[in-house]
KEKE-3310 file (N, C-alpha, C; in steps of 0.2 Angstrom, whole numbers, plus 5000, padded with zeros to 4 digits):
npx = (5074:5087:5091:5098:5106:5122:5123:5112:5094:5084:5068:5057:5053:5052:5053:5059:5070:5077:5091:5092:5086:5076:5073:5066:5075:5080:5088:5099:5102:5097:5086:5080:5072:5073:5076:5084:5094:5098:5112:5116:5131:5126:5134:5148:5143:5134:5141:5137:5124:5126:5134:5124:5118:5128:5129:5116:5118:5129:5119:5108:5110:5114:5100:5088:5077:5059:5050:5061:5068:5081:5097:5108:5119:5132:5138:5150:5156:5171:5178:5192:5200:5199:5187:5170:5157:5145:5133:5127:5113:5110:5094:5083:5068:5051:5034:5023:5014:5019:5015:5010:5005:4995:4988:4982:4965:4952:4954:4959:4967:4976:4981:4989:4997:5005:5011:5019:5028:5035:5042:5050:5057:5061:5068:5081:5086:5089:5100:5108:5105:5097:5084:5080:5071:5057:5044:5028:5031:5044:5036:5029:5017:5009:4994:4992:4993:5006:5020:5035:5051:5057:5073:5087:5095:5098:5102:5109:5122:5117:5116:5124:5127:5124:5134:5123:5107:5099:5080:5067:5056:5042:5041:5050:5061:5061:5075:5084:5083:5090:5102:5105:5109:5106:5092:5082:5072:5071:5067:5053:5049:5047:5041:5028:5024:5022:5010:5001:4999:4994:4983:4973:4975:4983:4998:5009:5015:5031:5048:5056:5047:5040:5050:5054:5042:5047:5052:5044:5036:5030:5034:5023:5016:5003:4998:4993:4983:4974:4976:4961:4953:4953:4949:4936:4936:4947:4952:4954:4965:4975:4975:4981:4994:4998:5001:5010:5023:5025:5031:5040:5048:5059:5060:5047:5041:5039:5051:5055:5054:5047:5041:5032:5026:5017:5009:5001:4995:4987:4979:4973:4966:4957:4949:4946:4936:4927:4919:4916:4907:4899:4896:4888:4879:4870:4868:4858:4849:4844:4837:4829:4820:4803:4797:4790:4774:4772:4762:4764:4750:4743:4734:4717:4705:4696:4679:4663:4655:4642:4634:4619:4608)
npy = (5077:5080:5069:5073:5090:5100:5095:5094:5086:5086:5091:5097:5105:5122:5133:5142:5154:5165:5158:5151:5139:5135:5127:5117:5109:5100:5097:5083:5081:5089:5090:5104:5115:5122:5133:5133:5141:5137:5141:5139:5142:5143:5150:5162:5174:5173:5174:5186:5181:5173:5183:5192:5183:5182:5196:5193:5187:5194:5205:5201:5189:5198:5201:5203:5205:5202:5205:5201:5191:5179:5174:5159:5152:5153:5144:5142:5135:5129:5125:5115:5124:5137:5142:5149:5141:5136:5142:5140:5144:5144:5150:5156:5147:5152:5152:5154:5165:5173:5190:5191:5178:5177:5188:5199:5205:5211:5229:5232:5222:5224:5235:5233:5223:5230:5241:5232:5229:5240:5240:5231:5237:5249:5244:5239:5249:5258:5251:5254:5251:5247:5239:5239:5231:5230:5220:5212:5200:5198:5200:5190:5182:5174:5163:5168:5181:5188:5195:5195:5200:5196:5193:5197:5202:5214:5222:5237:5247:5262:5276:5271:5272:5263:5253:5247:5248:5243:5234:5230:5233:5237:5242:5250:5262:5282:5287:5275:5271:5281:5280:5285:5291:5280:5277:5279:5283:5278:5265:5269:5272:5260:5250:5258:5259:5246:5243:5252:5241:5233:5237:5243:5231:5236:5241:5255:5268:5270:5277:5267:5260:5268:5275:5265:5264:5276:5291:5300:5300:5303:5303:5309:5314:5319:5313:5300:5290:5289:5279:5277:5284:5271:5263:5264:5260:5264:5273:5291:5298:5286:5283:5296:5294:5284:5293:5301:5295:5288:5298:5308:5313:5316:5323:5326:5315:5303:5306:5294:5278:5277:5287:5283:5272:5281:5285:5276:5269:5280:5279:5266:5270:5275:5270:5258:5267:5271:5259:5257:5267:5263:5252:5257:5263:5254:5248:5254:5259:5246:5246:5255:5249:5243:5228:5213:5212:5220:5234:5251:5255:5255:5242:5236:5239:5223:5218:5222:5210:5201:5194:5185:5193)
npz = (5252:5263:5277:5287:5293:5293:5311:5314:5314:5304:5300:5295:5278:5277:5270:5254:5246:5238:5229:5244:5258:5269:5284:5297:5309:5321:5338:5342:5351:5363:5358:5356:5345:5331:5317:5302:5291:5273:5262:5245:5235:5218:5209:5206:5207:5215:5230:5235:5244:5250:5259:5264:5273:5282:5286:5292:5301:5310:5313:5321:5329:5342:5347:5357:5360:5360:5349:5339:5327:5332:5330:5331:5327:5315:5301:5288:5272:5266:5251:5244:5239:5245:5245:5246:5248:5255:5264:5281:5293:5310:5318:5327:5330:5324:5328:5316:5302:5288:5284:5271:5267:5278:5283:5295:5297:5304:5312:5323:5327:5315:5319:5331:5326:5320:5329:5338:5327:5325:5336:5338:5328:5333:5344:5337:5330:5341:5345:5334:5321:5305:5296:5283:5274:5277:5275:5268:5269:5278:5290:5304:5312:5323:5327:5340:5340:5342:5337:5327:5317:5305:5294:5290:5282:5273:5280:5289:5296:5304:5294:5283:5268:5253:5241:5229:5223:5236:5240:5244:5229:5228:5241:5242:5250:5243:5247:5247:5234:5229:5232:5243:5261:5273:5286:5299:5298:5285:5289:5292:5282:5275:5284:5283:5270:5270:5278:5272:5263:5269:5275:5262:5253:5242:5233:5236:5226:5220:5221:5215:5205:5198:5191:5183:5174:5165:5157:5158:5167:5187:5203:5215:5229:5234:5224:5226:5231:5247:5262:5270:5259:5250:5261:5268:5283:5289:5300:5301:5308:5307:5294:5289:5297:5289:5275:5280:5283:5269:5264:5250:5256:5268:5278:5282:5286:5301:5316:5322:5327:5341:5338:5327:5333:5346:5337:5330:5342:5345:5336:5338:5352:5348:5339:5349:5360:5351:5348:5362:5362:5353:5358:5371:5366:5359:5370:5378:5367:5367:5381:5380:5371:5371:5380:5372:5374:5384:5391:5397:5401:5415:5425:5422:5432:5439:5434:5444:5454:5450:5461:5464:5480)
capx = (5076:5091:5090:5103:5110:5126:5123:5104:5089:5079:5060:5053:5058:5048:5052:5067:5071:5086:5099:5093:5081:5073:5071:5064:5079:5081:5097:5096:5105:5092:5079:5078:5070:5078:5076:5090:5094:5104:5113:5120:5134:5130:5138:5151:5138:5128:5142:5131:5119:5131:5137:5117:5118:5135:5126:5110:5120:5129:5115:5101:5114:5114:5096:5086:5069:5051:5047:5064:5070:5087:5100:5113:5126:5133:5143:5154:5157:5173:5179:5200:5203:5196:5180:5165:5152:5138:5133:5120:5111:5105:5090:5075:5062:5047:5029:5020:5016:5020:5008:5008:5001:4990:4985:4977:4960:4953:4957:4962:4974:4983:4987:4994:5003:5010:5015:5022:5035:5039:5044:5055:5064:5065:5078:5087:5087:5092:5107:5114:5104:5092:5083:5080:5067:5052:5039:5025:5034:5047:5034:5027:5012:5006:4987:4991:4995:5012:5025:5039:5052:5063:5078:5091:5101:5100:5102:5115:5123:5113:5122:5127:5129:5126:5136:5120:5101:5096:5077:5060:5051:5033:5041:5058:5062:5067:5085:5088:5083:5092:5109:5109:5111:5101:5093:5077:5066:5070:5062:5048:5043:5046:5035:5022:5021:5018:5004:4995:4994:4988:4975:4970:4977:4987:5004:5009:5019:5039:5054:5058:5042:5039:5054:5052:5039:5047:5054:5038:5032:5032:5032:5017:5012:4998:4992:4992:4977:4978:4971:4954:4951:4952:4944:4931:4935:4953:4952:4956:4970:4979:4978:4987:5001:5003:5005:5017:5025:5028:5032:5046:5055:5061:5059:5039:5039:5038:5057:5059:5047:5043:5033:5027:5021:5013:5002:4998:4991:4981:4971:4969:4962:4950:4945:4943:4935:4922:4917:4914:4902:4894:4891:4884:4871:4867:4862:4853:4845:4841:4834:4824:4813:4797:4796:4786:4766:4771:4761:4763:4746:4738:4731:4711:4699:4689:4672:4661:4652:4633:4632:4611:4608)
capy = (5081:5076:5068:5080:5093:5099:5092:5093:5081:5089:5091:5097:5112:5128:5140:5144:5159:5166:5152:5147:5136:5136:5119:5115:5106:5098:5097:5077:5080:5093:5090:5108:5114:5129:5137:5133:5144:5132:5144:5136:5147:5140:5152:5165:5181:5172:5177:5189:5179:5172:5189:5193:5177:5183:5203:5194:5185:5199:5207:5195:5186:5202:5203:5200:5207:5196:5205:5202:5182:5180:5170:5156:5149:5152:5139:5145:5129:5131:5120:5115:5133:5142:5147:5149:5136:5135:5143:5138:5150:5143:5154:5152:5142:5155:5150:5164:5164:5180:5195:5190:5174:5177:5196:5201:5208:5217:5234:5234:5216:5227:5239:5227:5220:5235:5243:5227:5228:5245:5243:5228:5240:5252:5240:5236:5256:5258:5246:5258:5246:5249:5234:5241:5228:5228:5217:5209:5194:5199:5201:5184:5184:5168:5165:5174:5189:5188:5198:5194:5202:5191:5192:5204:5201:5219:5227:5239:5253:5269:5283:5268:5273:5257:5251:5247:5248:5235:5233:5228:5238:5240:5245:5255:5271:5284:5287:5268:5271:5286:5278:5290:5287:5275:5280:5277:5282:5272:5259:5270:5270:5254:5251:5264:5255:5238:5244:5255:5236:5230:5243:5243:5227:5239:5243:5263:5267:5268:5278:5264:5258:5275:5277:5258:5269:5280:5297:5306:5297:5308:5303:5316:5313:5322:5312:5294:5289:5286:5273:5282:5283:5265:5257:5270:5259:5266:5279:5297:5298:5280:5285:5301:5291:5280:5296:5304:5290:5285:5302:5306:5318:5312:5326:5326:5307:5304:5304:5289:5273:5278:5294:5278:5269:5284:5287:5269:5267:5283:5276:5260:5272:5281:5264:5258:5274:5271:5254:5259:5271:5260:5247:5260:5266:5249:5245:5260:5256:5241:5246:5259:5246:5240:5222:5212:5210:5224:5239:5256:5257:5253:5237:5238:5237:5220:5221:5221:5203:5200:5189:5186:5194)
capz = (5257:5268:5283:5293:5290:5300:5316:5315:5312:5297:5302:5287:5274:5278:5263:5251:5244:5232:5233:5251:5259:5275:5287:5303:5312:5331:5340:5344:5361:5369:5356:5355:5336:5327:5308:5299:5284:5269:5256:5241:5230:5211:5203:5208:5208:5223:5234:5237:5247:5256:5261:5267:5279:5286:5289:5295:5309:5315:5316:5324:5336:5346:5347:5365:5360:5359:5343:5332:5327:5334:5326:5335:5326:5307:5299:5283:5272:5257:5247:5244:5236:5251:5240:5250:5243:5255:5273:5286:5297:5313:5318:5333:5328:5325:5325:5314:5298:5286:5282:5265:5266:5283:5286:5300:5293:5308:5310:5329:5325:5312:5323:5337:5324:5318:5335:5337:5322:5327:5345:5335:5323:5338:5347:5330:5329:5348:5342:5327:5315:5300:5295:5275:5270:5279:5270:5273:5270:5282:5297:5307:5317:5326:5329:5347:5340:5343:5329:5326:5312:5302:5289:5293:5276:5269:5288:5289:5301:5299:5291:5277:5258:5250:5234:5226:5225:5238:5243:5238:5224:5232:5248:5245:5251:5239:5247:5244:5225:5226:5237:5248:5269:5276:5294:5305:5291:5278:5291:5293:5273:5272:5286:5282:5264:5272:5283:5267:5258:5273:5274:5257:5247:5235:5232:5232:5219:5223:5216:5211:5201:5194:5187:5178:5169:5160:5160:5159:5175:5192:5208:5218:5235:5233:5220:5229:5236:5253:5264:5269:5251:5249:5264:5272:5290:5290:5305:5297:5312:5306:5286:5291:5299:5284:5271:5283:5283:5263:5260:5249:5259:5274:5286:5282:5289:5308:5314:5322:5328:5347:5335:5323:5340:5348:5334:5332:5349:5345:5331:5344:5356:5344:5337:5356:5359:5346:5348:5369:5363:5350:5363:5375:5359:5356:5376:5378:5365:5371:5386:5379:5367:5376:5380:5370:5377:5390:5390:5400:5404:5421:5424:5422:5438:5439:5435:5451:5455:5450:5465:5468:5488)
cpx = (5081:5090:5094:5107:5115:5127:5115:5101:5087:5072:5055:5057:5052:5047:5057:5064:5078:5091:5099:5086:5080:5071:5069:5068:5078:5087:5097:5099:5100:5085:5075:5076:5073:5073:5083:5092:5100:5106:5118:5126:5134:5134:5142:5146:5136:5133:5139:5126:5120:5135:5132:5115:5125:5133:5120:5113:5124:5127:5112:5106:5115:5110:5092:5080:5061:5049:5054:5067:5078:5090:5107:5118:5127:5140:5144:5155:5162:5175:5188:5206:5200:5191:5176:5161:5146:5139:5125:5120:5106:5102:5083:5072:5056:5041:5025:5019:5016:5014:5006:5003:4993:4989:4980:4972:4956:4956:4962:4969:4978:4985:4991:4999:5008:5015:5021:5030:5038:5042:5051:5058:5065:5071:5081:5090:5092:5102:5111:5113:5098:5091:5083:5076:5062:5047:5034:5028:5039:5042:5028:5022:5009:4997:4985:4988:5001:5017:5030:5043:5059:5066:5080:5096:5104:5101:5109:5118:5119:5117:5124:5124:5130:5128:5130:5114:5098:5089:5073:5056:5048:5036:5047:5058:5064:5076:5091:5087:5088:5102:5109:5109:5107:5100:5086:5072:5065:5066:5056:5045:5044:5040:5027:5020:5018:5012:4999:4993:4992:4982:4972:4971:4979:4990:5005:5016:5025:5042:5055:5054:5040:5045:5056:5047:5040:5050:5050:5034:5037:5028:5026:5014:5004:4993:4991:4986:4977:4973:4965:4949:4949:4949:4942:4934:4940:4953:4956:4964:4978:4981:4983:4993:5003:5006:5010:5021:5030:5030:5040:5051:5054:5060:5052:5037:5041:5045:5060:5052:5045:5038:5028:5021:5015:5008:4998:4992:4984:4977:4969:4966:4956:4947:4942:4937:4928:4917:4915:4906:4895:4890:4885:4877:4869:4863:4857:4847:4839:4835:4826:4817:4809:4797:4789:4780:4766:4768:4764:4756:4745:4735:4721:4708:4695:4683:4670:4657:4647:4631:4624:4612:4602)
cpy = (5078:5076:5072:5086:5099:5093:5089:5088:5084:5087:5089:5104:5117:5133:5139:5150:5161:5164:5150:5144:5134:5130:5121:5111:5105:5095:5090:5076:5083:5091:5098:5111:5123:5128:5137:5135:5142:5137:5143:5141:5142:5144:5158:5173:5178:5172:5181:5188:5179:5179:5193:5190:5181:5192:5198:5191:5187:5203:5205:5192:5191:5204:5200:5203:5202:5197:5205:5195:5185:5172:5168:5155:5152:5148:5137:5139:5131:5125:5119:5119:5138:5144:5144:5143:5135:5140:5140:5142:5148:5149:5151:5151:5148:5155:5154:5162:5173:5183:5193:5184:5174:5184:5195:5206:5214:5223:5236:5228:5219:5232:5235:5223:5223:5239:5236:5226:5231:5244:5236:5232:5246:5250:5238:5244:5258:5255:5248:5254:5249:5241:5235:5236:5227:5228:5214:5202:5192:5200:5196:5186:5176:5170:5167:5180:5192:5188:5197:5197:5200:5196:5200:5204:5208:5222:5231:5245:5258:5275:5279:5271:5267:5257:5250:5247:5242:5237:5230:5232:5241:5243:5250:5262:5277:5286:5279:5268:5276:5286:5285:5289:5286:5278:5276:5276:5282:5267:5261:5270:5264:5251:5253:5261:5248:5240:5249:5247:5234:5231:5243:5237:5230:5241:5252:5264:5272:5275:5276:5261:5263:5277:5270:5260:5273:5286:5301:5305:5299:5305:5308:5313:5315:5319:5304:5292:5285:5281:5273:5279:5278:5260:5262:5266:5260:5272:5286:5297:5293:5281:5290:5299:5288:5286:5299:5299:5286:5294:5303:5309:5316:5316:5327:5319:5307:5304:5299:5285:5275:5286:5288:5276:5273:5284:5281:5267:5273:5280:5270:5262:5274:5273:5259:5263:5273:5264:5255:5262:5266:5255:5251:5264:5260:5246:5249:5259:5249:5241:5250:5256:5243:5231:5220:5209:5215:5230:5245:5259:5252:5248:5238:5234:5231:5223:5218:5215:5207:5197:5191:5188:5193)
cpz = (5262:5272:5289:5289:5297:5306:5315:5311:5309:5301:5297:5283:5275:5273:5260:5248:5238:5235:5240:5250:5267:5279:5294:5305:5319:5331:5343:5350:5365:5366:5355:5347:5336:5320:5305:5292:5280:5263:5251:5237:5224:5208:5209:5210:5214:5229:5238:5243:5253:5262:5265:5273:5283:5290:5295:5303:5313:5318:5322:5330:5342:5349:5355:5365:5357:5351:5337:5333:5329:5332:5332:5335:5317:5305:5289:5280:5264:5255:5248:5243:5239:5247:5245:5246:5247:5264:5277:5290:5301:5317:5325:5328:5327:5323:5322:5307:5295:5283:5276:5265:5273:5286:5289:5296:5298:5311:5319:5329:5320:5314:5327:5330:5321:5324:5334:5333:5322:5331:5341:5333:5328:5341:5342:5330:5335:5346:5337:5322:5311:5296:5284:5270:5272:5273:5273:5274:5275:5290:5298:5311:5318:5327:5337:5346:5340:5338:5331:5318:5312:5296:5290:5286:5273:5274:5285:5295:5299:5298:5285:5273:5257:5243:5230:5228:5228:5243:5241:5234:5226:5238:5249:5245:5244:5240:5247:5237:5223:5229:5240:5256:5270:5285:5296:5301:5288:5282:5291:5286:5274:5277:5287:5275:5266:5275:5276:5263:5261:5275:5269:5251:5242:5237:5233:5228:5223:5217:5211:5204:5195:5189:5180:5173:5164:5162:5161:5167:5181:5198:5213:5223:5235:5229:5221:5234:5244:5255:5264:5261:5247:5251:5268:5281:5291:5294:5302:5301:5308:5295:5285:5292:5294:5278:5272:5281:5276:5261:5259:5252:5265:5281:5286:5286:5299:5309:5319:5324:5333:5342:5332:5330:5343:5341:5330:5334:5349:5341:5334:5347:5351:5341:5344:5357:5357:5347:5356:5369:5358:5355:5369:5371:5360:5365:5378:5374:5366:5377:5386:5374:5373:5375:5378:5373:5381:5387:5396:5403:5410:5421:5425:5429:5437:5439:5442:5449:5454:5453:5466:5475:5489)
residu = (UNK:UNK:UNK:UNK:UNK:UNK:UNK:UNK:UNK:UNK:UNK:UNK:UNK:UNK:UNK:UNK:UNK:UNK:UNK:UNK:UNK:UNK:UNK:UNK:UNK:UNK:UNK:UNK:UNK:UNK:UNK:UNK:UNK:UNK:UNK:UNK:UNK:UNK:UNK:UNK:UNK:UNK:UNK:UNK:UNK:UNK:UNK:UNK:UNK:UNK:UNK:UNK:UNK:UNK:UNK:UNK:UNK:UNK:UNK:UNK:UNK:UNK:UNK:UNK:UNK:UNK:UNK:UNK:UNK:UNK:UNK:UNK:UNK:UNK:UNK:UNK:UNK:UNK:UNK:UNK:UNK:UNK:UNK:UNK:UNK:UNK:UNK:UNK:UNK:UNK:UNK:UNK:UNK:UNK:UNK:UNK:UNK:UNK:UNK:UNK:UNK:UNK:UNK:UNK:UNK:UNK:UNK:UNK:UNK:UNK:UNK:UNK:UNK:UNK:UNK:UNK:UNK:UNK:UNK:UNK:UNK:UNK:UNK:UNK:UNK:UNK:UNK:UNK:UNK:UNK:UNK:UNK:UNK:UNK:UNK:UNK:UNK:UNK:UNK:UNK:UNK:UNK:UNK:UNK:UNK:UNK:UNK:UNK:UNK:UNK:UNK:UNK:UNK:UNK:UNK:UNK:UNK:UNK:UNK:UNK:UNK:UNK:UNK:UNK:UNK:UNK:UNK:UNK:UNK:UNK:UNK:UNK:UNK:UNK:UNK:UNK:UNK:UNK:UNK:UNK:UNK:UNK:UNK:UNK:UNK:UNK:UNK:UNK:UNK:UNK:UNK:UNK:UNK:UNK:UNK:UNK:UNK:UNK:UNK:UNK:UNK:UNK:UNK:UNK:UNK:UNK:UNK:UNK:UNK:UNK:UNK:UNK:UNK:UNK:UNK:UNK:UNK:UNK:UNK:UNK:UNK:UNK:UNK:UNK:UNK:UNK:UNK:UNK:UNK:UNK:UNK:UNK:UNK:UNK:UNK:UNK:UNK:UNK:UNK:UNK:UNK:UNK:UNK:UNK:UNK:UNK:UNK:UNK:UNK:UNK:UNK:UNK:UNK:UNK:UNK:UNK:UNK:UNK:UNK:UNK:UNK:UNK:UNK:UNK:UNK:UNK:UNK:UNK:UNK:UNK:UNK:UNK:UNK:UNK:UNK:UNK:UNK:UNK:UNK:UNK:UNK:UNK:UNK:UNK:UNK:UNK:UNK:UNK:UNK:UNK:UNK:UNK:UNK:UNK:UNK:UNK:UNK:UNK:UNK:UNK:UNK:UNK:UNK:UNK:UNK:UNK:UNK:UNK:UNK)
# end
């Protein structure tokens, strides 16, 4: 691992991915620690990648919200013949790790962590942005609680028609399978599919997946089982929102995140709500069992002395 890179001290390496890799860096004048994204071009196709690091940081650099990572510097690096050959993508530091490897298991932490990612892709949204990849791999949570939502590479303005199918399988819209205009609620299926795996540890079957099938194989909302169906302690209210939500016609889906968010925060109240009342069963009850040795009857009259007179 090398000892610097750019300017920066190398820490350690954190993740890589297609043609990048992910470091822990510190600035040795302030000492301040960053995330620094390193993307090599071996081959001429990986342009591409380089061109994913150059979107994510006109996105992210503009960003000023607690729940979306924000990006500080990009440093383009070519060669003799102006060819791009590597970039670097200074990034905050963000302690958290991804849903994939550390899901939140109870049901009131996967709401809070989902509001959370909405109220992020709401200011990306606000901003004339569409993130177009949420994964759980793209979304950080610390052992606060505290979400954050990473990698901006596929983002795009809303209203784009992309030149090609760009997303991830298990979670892509069908109007990115089908290239047609990207908007609020491409985020909300892609959203609404992260939070059914969350809910059930299973995938829902995609455009895209359904169509890797075969030509006989039919997408059917009706015939995906929904969360409910999978974990009985999935609130009827919060299963609702996710099949809204993955459906394939886009005017059936909530139409932006402040509706995600609101209906969110209900299935927190209704699971709030629930647990209130449990607790108020449970000391009632309590109160109502007899303490043990205690009776309800009357204590018994002394017998009368037999003193001799």
């Amino acid at each position: 691992m090398a000892q610097k890179l750019l300017q920066y001290d190398v820490l350690e390496k954190l993740g890589e991915g297609a043609r990048s890799v992910i470091y822990a860096v510190s600035d040795p004048t302030t000492r301040q620690v960053f995330a620094l994204k390193h993307v090599i071009r071996a081959e001429q196709k990986d342009i591409r990648f380089v061109e994913q690091v150059e979107t994510e940081y006109e996105v992210s650099r503009q960003f000023n919200h607690p729940n979306l990572r924000k990006s500080f510097e990009l440093k383009i690096i070519k060669t003799m013949l102006v060819k791009v050959a590597e970039a670097y993508l200074v990034m905050e530091m963000v302690d958290g790790k991804p849903l994939d490897v550390r899901p939140p298991t109870e049901m009131m932490d996967i709401l809070d962590t989902f509001i959370q990612a909405a109220q992020g892709l709401k200011a990306m949204h606000q901003m004339g942005w569409a993130h177009c990849d949420i994964k759980p791999n793209n979304i950080l949570r610390n052992d606060k609680g505290h979400v954050k939502v990473i990698d901006f590479g596929q983002a795009c303005k809303i209203g784009t028609i992309k030149e090609r199918i760009q997303g991830t399988p298990d979670y892509i819209a069908p109007e990115q399978v089908n290239r047609k205009p990207i908007n609020q609620q491409t985020d909300v299926f892609n959203l609404g599919a992260t939070l059914y795996w969350n809910l059930t540890g299973k995938h829902i079957p995609t455009l895209y997946t359904v169509n890797k099938k075969g030509e006989n194989s039919f997408l059917l909302d009706d015939r995906i089982d929904t969360p409910m169906d999978l974990n009985p302690k999935v609130p009827q209210a919060v299963s609702n929102l996710v099949m809204d939500c993955v459906s394939t016609k886009q005017q059936k889906r909530p139409v932006d995140m402040d509706a995600v968010i609101t209906r969110l925060e209900l299935g927190r109240h209704i699971i709030q709500k629930g647990q209130i009342a449990s607790n108020l069963a449970s000391a009632s009850a309590a109160a109502a069992a007899p303490i043990a040795g205690k009776t309800d009857r009357p204590p018994e009259s002394p017998a009368p002395s037999s003193a001799a007179g």
